[in-house]
VEXKOLFI-722163 format. One line per 3 residues: number of its first residue (from 1); their letters; for each residue x, y, z of C-alpha. Coordinates in steps of 0.001 Angstrom, whole numbers. Layout:
% VEXKOLFI-722163
NUM = A = X:Y:Z | ...
END
This chain:
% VEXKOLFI-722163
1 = XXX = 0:0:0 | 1013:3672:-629 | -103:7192:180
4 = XXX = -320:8790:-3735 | -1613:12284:-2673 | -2658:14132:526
7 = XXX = -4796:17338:994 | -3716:19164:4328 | -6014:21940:6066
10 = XXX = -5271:23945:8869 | -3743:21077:10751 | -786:22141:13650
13 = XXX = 1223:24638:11789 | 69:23344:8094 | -2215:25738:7002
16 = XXX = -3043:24339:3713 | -915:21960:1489 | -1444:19211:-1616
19 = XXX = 1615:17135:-2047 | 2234:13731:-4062 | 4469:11482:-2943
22 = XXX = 6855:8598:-4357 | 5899:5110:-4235 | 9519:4206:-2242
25 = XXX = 11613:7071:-375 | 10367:10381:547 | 12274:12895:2332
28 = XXX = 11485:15942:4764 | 14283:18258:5301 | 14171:21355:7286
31 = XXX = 14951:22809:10849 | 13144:22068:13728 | 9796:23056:14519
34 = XXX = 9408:23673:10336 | 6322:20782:10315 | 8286:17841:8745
37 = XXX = 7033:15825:11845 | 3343:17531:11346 | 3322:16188:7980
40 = XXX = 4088:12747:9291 | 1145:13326:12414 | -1096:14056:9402
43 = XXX = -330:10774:7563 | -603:8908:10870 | -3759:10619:11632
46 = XXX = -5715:9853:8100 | -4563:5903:8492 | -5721:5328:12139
49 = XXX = -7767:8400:12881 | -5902:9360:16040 | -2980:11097:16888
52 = XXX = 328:9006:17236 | 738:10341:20994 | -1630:10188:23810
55 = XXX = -2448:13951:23021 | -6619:15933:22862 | -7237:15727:19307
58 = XXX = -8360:19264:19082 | -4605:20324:20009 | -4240:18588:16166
61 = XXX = -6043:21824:14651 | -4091:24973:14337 | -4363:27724:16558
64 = XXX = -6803:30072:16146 | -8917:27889:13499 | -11558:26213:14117
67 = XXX = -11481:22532:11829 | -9371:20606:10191 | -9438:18285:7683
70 = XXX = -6953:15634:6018 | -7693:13805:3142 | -5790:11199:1376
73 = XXX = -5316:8718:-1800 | -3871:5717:-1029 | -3031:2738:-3623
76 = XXX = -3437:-890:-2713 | -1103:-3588:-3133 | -4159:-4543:-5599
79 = XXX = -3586:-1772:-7328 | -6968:-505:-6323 | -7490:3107:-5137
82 = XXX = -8999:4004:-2221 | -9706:7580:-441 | -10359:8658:2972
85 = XXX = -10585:11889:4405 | -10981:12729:8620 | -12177:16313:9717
88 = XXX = -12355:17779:13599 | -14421:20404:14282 | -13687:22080:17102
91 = XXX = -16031:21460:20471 | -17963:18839:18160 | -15712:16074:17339
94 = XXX = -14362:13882:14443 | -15777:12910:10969 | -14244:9974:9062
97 = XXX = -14819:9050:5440 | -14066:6360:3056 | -14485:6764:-56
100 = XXX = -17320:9425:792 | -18801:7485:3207 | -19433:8162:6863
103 = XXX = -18095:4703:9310 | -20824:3207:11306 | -18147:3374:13685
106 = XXX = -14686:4577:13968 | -12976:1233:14676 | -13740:-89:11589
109 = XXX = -10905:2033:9918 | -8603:188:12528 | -6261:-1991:10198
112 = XXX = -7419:-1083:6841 | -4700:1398:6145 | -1895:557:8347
115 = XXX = 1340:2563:9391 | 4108:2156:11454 | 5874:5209:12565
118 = XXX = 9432:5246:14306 | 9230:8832:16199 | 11599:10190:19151
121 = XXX = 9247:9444:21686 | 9479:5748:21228 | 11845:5717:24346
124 = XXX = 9469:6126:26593 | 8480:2190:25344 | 11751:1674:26933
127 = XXX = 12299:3856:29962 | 8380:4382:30622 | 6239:2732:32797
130 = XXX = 4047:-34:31677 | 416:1411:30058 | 3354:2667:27429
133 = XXX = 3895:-795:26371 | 204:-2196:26833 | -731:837:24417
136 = XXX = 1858:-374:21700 | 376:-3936:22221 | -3617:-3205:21854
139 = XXX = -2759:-801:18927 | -988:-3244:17128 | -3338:-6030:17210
142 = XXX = -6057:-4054:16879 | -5125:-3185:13491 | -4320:-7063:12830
145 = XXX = -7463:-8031:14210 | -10992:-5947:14337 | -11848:-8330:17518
148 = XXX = -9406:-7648:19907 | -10375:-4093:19773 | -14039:-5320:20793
151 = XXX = -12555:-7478:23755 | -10546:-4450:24784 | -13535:-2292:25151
154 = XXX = -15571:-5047:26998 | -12977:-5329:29351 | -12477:-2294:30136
157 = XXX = -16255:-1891:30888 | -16266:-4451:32998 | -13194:-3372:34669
160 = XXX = -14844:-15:35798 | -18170:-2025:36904 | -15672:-3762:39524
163 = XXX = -13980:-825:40556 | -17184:1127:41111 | -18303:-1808:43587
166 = XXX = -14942:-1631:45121 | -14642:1595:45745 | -18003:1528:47564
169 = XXX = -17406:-1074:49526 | -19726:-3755:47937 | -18763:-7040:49868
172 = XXX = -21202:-9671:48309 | -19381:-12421:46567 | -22138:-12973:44493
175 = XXX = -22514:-9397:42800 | -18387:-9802:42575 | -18792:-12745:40726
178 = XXX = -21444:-11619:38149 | -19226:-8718:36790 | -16073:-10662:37059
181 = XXX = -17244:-13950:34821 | -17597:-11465:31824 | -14307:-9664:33116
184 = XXX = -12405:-13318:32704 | -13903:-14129:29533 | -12625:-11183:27646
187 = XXX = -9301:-11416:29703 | -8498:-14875:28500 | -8965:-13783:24836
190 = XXX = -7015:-10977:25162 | -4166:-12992:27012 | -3813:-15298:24679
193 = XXX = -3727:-12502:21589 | -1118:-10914:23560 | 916:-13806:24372
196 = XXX = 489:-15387:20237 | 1711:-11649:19646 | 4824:-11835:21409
199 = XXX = 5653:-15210:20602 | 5690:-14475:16999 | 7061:-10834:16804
202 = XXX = 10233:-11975:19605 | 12602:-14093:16640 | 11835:-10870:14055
205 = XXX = 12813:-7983:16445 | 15660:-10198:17944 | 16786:-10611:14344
208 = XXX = 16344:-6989:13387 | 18408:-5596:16526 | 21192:-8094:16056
211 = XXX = 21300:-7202:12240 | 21201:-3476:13126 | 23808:-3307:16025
214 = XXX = 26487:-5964:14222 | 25972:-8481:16625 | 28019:-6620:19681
217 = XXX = 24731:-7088:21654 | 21382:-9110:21830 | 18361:-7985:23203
220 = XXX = 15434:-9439:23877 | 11605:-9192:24393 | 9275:-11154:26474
223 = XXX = 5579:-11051:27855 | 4941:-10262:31687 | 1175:-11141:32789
226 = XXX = -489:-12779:35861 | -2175:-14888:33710 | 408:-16886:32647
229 = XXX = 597:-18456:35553 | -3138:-18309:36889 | -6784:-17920:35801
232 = XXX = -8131:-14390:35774 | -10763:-15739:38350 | -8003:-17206:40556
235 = XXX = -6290:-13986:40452 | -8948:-11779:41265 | -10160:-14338:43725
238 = XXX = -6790:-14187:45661 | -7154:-10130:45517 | -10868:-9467:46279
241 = XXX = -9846:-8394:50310 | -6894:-6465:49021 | -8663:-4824:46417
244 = XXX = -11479:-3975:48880 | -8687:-1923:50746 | -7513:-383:47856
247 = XXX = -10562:665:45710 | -9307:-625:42553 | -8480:-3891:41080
250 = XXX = -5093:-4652:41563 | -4561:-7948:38754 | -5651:-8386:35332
253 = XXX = -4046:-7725:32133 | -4643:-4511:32757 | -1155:-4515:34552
256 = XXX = 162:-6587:31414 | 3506:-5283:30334 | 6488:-6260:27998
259 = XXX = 9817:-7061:29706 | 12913:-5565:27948 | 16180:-6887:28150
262 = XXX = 19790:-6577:26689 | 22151:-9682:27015 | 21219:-10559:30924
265 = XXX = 20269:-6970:31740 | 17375:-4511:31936 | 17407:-2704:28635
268 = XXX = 15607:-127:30909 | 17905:159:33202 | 21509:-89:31533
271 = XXX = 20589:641:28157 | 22625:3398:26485 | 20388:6570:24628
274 = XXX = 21727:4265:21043 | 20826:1156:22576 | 17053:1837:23779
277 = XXX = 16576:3524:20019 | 18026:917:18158 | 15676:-1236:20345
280 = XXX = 12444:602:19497 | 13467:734:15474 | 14014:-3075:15603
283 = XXX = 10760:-3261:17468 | 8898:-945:14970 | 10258:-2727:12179
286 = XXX = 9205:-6256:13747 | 6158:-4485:13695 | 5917:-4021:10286
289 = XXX = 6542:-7507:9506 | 3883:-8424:11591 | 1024:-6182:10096
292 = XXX = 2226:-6962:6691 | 2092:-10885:7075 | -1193:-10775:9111
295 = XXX = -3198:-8078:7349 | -2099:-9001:3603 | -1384:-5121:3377
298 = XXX = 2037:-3646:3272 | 1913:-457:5509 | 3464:2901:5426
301 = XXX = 6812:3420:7459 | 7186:6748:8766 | 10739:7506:10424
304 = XXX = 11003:10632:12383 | 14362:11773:13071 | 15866:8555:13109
307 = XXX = 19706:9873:12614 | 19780:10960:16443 | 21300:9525:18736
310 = XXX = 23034:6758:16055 | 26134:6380:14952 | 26742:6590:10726
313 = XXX = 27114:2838:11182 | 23764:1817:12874 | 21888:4482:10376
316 = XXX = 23479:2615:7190 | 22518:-654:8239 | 18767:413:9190
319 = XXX = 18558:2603:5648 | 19343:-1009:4267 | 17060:-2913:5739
322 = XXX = 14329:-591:4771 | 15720:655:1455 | 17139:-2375:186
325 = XXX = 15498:-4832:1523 | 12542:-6962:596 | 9563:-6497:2105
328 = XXX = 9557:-2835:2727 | 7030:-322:301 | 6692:3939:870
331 = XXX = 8679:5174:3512 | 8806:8460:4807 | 11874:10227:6478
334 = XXX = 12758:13560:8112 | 15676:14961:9083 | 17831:18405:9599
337 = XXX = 20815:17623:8069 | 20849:17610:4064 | 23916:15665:3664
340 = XXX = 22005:12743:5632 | 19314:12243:3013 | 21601:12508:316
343 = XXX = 23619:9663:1752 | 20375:7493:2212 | 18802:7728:-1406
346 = XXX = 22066:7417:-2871 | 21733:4052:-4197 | 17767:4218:-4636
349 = XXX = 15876:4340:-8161 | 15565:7935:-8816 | 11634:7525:-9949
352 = XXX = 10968:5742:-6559 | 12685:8916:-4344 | 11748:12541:-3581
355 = XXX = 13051:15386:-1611 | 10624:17919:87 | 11881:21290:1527
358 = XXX = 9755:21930:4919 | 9836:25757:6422 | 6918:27169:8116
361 = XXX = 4404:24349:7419 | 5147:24855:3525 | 6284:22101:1314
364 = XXX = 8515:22559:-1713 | 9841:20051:-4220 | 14205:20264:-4655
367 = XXX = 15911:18300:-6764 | 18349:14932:-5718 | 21581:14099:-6865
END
């Protein structure tokens, strides 16, 4: 799948803009603060309707307007094109179209055009706590599968039901156990999406970060959850006084998280600023392979200022993997530094690369070597 054409209004500090794009390499240069990363937001934004940070969406529109749309062309891997085009209005929420028609419901778009983006931020997957990593998880196989998503939200009902009760001091086993057998159900299913997840992205990233660093270090990846040892049931059986002290539920997989690890040690812990992001690009690129071989779709990779905090060395061999490499369709790239993105579409098909110019949320097409 690519992105053929996007239509840009009033979104952060893009006032208006129509740009085409490349089928293979496209590159955003310009200082800081210029809207390269805006541009990639916007992509993000049209493909999953959200924004890629925990953020309000109305901090999306620019200041002092009061909408903003996106709207998009993308090209299947059939061949087949398809449009979609999401709007916020100001104080009265979000409109999403495809191909002129309104979703039933928003979560239907979930997985239909996918996108992985690689964005500073990802550290905090690393060195944040764990709803950072449950967040990666549930978006991820959300867009692989429309039911998880369903589960999620059924859960999380439930969830509150039981705290409510908690926090008012309900103490009758049976009310307890009428919320919670609805609360396990979902929790299984979700447990065992998580755990199938994990199990088959953990040889890809390993195999990515190896490839990436030159073998001087291996990292690893592996799923922490109190249901791998016990029933939901059991566990909130075994919690139900506790909890009753503490107004909330204390277990579930709503404490999930994903351990991180380099050679015997906690990536989180002893990682280097290079090591955690060459972690979260192998992870993001694991990612890729994961939505691409599940979903039959090949989604768009958007790398945000992946040159900092790398050595020349690591860059080159990640530029290869996506570049070169099999497997990998439209990516998008932004940096500061023009000498970078000459380096990295060096050796790339001239028809299937293009530069952009970014200053003041303005786009302009220059020339590569």
């Amino acid at each position: 799948m690519r992105l053929e054409q996007i239509d840009i209004l009033d979104f952060k500090n893009i006032r208006e803009a129509r740009l085409e794009f490349s089928p293979g390499v496209n590159c955003l240069l310009g200082l800081n603060g210029m809207g390269k990363s805006n541009l990639l937001e916007a992509i993000h934004f049209l493909s999953m309707a959200r924004p890629m940070q925990s953020m309000p969406e109305s901090a999306l529109i620019r200041h002092g307007e009061p909408a903003l749309m996106v709207k998009g062309t993308y090209v299947m891997d059939s061949g087949a094109e398809e449009t979609v085009s999401c709007g916020i209005i100001r104080g009265k929420g979000k409109t999403l179209r495809r191909n002129d028609k309104e979703y039933d419901r928003i979560s239907e778009h979930i997985g239909r055009f996918p996108v992985v983006s690689v964005i500073p931020g990802d550290s905090e997957l690393v060195s944040g706590g764990g709803e950072q990593r449950r967040r990666l998880l549930d978006m991820v196989i959300s867009q692989a599968d429309p039911s998880y998503l369903s589960r999620l939200i059924r859960y999380n009902k439930s969830l509150e039901s039981r705290n409510k009760m908690l926090r008012a001091g309900v103490n009758d086993r049976v009310l307890y156990e009428a919320v919670e057998a609805g609360l396990a159900e979902t929790a299984t299913a979700i447990h065992r999406a998580r755990q199938q997840w994990t199990s088959t992205i953990r040889p890809v990233f390993e195999s990515y970060y190896t490839r990436i660093s030159g073998g001087m270090e291996t990292a690893s990846l592996s799923y922490k959850s109190v249901l791998n040892d016990k029933t939901m049931q059991e566990a909130l059986d075994a919690e139900r006084s506790r909890d009753l002290a503490l107004g909330f539920t204390s277990a579930g997989i709503h404490r999930d998280d994903l351990l991180t690890r380099l050679d015997e040690w906690s990536m989180r812990r002893l990682g280097s600023q290079g090591q955690v992001k060459t972690f979260t690009i192998a992870l993001r690129l694991a990612i890729f392979s994961y939505l691409k071989q599940t979903g039959g779709i090949t989604p768009v990779l958007l790398l945000d200022d992946i040159f900092d905090k790398l050595d020349s060395t690591r860059v080159a061999r990640i530029m290869n993997e996506v570049s070169q490499g099999e497997g990998f369709g439209q990516i998008f790239i932004t940096d500061t530094n023009r000498e970078h993105l000459d380096e990295t579409v060096a050796g790339i098909d001239p028809s299937r690369r293009r530069l952009f110019e970014v200053s003041d949320g303005e786009f302009r097409t220059i020339s590569l070597p």
